[in-house]
PDB file of N, CA, C and O in Angstrom:
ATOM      1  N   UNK A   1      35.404 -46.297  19.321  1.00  0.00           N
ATOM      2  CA  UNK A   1      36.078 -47.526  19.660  1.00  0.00           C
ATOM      3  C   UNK A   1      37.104 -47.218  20.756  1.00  0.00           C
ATOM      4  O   UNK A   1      37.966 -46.343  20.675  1.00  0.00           O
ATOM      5  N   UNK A   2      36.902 -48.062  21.814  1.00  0.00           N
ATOM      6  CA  UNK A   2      37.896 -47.970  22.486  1.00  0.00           C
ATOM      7  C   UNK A   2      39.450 -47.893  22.492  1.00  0.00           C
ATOM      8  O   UNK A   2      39.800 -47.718  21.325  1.00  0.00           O
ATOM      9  N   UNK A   3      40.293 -47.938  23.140  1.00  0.00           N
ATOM     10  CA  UNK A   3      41.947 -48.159  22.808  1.00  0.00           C
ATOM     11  C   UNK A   3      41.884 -50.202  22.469  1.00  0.00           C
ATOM     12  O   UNK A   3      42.001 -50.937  21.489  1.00  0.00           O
ATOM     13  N   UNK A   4      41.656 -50.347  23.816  1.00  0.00           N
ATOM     14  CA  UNK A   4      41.815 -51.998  23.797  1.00  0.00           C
ATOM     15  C   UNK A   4      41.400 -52.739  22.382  1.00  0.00           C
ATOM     16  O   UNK A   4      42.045 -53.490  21.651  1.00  0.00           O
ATOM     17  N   UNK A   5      39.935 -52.172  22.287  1.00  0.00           N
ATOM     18  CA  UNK A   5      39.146 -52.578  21.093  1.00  0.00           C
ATOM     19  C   UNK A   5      39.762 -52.369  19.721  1.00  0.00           C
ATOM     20  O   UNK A   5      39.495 -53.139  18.799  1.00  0.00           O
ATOM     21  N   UNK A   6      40.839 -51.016  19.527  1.00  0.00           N
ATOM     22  CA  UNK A   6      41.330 -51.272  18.533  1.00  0.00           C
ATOM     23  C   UNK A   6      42.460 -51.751  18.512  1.00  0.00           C
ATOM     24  O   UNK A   6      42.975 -52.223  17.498  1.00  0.00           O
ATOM     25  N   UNK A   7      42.979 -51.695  19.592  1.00  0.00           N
ATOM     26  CA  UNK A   7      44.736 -52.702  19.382  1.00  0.00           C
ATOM     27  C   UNK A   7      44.291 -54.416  19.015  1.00  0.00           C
ATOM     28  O   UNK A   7      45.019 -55.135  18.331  1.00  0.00           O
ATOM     29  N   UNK A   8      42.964 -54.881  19.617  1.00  0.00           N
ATOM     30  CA  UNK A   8      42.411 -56.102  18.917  1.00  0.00           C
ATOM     31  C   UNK A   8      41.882 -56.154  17.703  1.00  0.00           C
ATOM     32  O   UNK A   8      41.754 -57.286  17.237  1.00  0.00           O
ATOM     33  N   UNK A   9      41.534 -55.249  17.050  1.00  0.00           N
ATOM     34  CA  UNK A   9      41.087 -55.320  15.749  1.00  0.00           C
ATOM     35  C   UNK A   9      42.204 -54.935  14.712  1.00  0.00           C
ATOM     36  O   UNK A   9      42.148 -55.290  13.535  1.00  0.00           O
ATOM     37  N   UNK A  10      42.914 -54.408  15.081  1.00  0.00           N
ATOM     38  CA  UNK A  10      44.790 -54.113  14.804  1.00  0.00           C
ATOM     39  C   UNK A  10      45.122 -55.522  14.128  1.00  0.00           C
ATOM     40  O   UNK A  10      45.201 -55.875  12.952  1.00  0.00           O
ATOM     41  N   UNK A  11      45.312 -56.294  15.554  1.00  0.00           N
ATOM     42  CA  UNK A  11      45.540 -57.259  15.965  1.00  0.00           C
ATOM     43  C   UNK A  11      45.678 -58.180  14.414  1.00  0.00           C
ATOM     44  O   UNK A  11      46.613 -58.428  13.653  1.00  0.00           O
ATOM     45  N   UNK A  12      44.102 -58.531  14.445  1.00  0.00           N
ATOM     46  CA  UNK A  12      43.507 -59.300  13.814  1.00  0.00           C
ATOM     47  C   UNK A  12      43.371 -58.990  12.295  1.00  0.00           C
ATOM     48  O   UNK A  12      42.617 -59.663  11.591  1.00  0.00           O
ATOM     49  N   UNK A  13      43.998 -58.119  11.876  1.00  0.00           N
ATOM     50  CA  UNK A  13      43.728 -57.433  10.312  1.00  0.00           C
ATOM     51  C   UNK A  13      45.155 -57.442  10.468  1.00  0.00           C
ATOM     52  O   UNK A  13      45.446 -58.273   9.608  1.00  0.00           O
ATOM     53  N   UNK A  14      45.830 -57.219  10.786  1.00  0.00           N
ATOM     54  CA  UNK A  14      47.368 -57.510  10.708  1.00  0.00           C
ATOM     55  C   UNK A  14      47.648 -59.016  10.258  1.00  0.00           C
ATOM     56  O   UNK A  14      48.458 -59.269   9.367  1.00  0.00           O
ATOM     57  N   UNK A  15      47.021 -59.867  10.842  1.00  0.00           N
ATOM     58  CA  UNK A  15      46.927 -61.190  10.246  1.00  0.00           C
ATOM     59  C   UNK A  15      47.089 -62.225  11.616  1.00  0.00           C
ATOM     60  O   UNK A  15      47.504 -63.383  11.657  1.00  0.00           O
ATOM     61  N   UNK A  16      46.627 -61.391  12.641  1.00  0.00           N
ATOM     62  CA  UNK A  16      46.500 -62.129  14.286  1.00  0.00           C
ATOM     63  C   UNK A  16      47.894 -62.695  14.365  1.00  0.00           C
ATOM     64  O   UNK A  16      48.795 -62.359  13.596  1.00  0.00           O
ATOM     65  N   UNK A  17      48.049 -63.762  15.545  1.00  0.00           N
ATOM     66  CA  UNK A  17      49.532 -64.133  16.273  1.00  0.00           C
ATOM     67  C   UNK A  17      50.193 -62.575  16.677  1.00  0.00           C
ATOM     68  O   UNK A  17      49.620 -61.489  16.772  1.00  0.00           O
ATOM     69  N   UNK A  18      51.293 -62.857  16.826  1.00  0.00           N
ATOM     70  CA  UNK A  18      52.271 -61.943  17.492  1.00  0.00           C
ATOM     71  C   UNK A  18      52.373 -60.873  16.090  1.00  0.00           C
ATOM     72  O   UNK A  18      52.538 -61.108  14.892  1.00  0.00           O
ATOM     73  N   UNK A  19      52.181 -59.533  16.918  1.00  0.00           N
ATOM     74  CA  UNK A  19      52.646 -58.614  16.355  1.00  0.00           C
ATOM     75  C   UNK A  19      53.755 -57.401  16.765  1.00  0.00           C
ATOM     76  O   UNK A  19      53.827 -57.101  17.956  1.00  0.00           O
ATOM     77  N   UNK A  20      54.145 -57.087  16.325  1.00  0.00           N
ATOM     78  CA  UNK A  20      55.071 -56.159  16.957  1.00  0.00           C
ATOM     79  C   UNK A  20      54.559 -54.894  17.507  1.00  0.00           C
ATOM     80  O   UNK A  20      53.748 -54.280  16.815  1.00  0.00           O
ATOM     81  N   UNK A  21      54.985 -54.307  18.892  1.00  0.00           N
ATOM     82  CA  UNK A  21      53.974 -53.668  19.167  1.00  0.00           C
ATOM     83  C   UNK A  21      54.208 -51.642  18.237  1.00  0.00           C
ATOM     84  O   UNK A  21      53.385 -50.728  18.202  1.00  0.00           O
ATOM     85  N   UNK A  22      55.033 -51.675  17.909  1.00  0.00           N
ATOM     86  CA  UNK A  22      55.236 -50.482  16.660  1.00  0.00           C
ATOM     87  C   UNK A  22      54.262 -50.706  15.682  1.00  0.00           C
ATOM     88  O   UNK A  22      53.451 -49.791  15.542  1.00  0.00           O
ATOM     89  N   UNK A  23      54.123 -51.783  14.903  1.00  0.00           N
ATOM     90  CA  UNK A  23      53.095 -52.150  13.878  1.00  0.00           C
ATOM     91  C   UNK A  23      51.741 -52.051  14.124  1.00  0.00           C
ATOM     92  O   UNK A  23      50.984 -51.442  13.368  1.00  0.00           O
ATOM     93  N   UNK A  24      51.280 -52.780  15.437  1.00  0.00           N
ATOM     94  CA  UNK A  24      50.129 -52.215  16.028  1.00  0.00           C
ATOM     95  C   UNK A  24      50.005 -50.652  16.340  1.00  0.00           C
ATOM     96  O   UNK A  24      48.988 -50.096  15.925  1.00  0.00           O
ATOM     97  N   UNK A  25      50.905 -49.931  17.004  1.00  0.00           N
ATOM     98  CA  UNK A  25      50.845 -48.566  17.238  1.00  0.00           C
ATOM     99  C   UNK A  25      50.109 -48.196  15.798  1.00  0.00           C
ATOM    100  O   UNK A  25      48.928 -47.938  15.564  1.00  0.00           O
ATOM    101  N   UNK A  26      51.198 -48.266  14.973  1.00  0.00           N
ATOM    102  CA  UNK A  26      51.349 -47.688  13.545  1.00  0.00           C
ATOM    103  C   UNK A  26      49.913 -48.074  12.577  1.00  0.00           C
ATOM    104  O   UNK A  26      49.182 -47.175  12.163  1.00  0.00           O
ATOM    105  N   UNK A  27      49.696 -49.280  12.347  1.00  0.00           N
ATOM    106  CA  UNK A  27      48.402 -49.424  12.148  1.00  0.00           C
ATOM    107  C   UNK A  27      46.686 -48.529  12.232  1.00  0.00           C
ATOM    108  O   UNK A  27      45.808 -48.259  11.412  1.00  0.00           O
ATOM    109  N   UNK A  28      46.971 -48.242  14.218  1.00  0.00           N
ATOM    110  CA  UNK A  28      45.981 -47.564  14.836  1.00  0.00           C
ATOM    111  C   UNK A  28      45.771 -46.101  14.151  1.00  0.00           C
ATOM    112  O   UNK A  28      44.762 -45.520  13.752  1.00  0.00           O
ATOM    113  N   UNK A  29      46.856 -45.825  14.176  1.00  0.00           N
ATOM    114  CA  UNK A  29      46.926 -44.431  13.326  1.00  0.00           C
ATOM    115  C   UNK A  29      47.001 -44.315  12.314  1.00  0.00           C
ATOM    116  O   UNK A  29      47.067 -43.188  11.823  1.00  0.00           O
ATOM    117  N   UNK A  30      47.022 -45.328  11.638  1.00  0.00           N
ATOM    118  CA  UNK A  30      47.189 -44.689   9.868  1.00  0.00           C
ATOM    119  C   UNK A  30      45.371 -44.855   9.690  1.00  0.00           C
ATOM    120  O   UNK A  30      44.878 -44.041   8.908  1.00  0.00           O
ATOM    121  N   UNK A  31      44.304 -45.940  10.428  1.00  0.00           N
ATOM    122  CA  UNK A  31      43.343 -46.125  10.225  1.00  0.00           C
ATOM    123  C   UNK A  31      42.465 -45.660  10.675  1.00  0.00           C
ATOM    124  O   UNK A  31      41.301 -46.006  10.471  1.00  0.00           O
ATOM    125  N   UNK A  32      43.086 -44.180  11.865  1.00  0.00           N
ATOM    126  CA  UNK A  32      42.336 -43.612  12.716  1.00  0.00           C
ATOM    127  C   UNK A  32      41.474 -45.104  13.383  1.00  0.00           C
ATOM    128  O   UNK A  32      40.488 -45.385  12.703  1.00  0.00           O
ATOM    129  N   UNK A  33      41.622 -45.680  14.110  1.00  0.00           N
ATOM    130  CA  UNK A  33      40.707 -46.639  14.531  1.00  0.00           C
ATOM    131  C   UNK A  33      40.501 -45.726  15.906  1.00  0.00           C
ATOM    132  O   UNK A  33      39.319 -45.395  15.994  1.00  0.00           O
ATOM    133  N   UNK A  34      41.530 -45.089  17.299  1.00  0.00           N
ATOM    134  CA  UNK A  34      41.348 -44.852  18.186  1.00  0.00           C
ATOM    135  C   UNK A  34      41.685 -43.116  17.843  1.00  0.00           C
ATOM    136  O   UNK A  34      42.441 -42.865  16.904  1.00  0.00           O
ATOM    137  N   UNK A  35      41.007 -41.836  18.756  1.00  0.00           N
ATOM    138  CA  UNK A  35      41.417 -40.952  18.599  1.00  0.00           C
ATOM    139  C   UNK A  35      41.422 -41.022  19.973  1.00  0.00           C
ATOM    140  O   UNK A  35      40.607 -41.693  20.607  1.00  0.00           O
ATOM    141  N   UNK A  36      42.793 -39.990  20.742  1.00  0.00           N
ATOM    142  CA  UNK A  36      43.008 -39.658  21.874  1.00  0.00           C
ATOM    143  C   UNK A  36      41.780 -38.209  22.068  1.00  0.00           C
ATOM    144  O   UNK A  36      41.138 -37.669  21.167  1.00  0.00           O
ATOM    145  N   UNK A  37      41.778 -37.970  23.156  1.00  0.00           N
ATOM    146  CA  UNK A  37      40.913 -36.944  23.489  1.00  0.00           C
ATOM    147  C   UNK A  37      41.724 -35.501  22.959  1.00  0.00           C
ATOM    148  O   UNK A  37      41.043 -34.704  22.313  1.00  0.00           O
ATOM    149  N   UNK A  38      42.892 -35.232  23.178  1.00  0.00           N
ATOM    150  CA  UNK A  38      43.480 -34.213  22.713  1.00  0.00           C
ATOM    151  C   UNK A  38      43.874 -34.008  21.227  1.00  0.00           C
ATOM    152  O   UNK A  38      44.354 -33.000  20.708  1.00  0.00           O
ATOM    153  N   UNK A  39      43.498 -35.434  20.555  1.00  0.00           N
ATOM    154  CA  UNK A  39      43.752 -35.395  18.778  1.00  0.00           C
ATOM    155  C   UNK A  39      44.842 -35.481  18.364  1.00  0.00           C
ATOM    156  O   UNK A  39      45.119 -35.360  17.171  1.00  0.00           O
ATOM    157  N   UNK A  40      46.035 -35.806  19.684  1.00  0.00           N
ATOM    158  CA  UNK A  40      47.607 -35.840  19.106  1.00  0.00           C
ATOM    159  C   UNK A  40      47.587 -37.571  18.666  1.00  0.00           C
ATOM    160  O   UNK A  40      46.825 -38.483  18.986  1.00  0.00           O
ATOM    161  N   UNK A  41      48.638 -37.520  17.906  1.00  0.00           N
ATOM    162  CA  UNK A  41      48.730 -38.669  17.046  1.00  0.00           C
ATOM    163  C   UNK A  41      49.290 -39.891  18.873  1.00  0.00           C
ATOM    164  O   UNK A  41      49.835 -39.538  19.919  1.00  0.00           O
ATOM    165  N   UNK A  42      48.703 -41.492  18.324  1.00  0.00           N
ATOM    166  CA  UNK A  42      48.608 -42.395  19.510  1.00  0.00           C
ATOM    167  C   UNK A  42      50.223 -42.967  19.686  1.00  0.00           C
ATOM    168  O   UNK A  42      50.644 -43.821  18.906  1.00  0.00           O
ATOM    169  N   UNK A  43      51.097 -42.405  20.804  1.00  0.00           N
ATOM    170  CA  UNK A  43      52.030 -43.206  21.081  1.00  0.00           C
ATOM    171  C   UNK A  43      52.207 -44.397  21.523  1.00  0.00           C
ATOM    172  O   UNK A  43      51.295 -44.895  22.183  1.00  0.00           O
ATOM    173  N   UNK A  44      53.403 -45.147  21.278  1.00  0.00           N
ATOM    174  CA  UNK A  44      53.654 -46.240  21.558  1.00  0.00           C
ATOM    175  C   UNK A  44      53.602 -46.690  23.045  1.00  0.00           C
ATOM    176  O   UNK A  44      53.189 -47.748  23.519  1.00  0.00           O
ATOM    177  N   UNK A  45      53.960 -45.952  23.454  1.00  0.00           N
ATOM    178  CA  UNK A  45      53.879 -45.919  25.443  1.00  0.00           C
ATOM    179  C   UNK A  45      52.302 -46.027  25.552  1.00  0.00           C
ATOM    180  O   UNK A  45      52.058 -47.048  26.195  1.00  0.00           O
ATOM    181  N   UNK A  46      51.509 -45.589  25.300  1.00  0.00           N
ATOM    182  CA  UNK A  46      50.191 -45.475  25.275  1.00  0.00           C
ATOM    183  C   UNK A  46      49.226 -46.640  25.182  1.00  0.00           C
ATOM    184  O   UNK A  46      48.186 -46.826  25.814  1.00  0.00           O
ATOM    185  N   UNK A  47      49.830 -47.412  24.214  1.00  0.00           N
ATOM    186  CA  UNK A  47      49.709 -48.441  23.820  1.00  0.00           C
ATOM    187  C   UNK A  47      50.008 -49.760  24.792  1.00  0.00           C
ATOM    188  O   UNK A  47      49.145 -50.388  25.405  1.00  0.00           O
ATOM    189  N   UNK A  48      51.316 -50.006  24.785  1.00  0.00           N
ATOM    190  CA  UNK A  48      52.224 -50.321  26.491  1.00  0.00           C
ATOM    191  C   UNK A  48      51.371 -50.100  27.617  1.00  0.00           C
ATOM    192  O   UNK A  48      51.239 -50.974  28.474  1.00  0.00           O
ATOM    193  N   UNK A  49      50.841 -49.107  27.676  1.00  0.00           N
ATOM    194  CA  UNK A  49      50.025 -48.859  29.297  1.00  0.00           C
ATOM    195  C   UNK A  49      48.924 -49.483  29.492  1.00  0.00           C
ATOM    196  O   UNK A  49      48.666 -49.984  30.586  1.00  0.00           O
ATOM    197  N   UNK A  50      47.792 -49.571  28.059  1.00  0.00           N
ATOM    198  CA  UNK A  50      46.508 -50.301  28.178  1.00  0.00           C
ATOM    199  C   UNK A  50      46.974 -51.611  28.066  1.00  0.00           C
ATOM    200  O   UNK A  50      46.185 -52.409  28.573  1.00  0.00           O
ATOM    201  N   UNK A  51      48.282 -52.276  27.435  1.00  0.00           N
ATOM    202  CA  UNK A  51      48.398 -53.856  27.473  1.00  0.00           C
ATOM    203  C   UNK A  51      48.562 -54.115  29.021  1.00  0.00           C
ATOM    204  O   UNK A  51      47.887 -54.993  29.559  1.00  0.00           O
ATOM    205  N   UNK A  52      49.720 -53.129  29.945  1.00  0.00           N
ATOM    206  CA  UNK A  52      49.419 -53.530  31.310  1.00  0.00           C
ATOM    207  C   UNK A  52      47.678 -53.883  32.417  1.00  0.00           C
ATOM    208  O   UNK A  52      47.166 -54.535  33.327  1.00  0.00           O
ATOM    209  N   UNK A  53      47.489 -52.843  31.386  1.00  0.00           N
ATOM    210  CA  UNK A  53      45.705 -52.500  32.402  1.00  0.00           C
ATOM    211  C   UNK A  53      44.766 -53.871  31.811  1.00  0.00           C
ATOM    212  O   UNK A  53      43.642 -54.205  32.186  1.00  0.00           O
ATOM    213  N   UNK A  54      45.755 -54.612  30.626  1.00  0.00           N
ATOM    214  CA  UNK A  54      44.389 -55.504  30.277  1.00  0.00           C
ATOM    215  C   UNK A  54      45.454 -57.273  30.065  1.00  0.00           C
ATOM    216  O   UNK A  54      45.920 -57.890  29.107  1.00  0.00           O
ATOM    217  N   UNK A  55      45.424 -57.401  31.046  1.00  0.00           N
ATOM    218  CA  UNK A  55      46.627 -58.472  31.232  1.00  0.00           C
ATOM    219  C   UNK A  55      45.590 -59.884  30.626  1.00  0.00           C
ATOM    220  O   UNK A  55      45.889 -60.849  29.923  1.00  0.00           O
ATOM    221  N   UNK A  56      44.571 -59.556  31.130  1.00  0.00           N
ATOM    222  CA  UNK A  56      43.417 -60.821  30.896  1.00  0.00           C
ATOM    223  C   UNK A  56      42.918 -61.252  29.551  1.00  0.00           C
ATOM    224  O   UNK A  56      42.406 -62.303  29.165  1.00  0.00           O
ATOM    225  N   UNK A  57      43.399 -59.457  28.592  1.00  0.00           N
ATOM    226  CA  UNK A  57      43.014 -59.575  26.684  1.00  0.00           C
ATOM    227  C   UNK A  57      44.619 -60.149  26.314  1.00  0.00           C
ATOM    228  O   UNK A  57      44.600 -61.151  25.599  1.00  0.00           O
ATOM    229  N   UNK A  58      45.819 -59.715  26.652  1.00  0.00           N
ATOM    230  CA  UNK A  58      46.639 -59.315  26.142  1.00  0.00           C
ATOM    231  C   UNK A  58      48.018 -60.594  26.837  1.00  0.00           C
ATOM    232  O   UNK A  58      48.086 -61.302  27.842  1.00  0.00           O
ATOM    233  N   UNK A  59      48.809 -60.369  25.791  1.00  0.00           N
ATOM    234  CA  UNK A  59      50.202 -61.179  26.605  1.00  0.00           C
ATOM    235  C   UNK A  59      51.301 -60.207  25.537  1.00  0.00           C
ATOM    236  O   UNK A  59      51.053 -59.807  24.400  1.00  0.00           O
ATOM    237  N   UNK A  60      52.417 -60.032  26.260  1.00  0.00           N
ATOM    238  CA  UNK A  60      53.631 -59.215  25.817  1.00  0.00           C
ATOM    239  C   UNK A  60      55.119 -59.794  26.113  1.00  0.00           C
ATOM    240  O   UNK A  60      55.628 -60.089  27.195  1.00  0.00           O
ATOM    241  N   UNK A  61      55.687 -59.866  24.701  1.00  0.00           N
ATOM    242  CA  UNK A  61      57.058 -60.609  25.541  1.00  0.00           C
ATOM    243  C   UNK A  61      58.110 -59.759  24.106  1.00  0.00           C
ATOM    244  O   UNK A  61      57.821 -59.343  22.984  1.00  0.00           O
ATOM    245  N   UNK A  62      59.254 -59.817  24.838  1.00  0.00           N
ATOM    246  CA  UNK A  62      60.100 -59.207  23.245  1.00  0.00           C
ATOM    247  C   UNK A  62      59.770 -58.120  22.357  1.00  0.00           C
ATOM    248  O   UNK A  62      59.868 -58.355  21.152  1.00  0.00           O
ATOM    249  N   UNK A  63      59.353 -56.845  22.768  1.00  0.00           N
ATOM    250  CA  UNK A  63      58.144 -56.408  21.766  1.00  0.00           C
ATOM    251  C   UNK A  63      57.309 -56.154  21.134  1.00  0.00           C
ATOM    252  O   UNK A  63      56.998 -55.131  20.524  1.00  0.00           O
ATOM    253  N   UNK A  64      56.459 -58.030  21.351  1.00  0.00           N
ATOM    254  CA  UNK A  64      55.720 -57.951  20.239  1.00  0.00           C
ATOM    255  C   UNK A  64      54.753 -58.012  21.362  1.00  0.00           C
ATOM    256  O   UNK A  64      55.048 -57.890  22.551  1.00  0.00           O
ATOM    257  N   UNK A  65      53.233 -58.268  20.732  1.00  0.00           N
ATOM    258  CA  UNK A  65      51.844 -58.193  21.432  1.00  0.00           C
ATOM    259  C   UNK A  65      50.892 -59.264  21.029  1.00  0.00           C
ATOM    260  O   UNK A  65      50.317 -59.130  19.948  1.00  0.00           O
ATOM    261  N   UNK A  66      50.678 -60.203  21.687  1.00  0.00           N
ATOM    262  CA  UNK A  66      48.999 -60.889  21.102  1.00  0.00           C
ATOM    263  C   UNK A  66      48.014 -60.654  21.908  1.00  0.00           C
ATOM    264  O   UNK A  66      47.978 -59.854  22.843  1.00  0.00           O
ATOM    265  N   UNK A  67      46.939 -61.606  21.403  1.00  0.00           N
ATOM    266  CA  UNK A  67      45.385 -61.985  21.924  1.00  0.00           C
ATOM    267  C   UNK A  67      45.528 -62.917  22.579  1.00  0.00           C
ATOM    268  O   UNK A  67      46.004 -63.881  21.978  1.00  0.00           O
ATOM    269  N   UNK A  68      45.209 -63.113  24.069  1.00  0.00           N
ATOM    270  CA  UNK A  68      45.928 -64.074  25.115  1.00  0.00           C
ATOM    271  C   UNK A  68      45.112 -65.244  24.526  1.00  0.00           C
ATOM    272  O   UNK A  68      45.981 -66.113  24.462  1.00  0.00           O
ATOM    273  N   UNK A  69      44.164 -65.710  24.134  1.00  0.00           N
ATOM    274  CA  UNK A  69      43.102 -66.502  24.083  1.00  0.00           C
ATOM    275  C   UNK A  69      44.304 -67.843  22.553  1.00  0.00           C
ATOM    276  O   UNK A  69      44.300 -69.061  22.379  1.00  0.00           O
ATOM    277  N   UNK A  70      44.996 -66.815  21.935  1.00  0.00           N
ATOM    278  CA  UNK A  70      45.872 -67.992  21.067  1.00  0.00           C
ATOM    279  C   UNK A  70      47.156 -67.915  21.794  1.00  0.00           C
ATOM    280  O   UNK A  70      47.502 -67.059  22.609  1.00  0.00           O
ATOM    281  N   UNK A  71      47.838 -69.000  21.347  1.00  0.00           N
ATOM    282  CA  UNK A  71      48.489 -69.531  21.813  1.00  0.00           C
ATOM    283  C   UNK A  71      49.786 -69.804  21.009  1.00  0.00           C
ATOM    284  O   UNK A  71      49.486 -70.301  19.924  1.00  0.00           O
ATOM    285  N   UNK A  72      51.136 -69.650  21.165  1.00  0.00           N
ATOM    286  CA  UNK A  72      52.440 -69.583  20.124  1.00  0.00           C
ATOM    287  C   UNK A  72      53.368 -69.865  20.669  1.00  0.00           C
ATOM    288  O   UNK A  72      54.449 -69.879  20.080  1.00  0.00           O
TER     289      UNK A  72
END
């Protein structure tokens, strides 16, 4: 699974709308959903960088993170 793919499935098992983006981090890793190539545990910056690269999945304000497609 990709990064993107699991910060959306994060997302959505979290209980969708706005999430905080620590909770999503934190999530990813407790469920192994994404492994980095080097196997170190997934930082939060990391996280931050693919929401920039995917402006078209994603919206960010205050912390938190959604699925651009809803609306709050």
């Amino acid at each position: 699974m990709t990064l993107h793919e699991a910060m959306i499935k994060a997302i959505n098992e979290l209980g969708g709308g706005k999430q905080h983006i620590q909770d999503v981090t934190d999530y990813i890793n407790t469920r192994r959903l994404y492994s980095r190539g080097d196997n170190a545990v997934l930082p939060v910056n990391q996280v931050s960088a693919r929401l920039s690269r995917y402006k078209n999945i994603f919206c960010r304000a205050d912390g938190y993170i959604w699925i651009k497609d809803m609306v709050y």
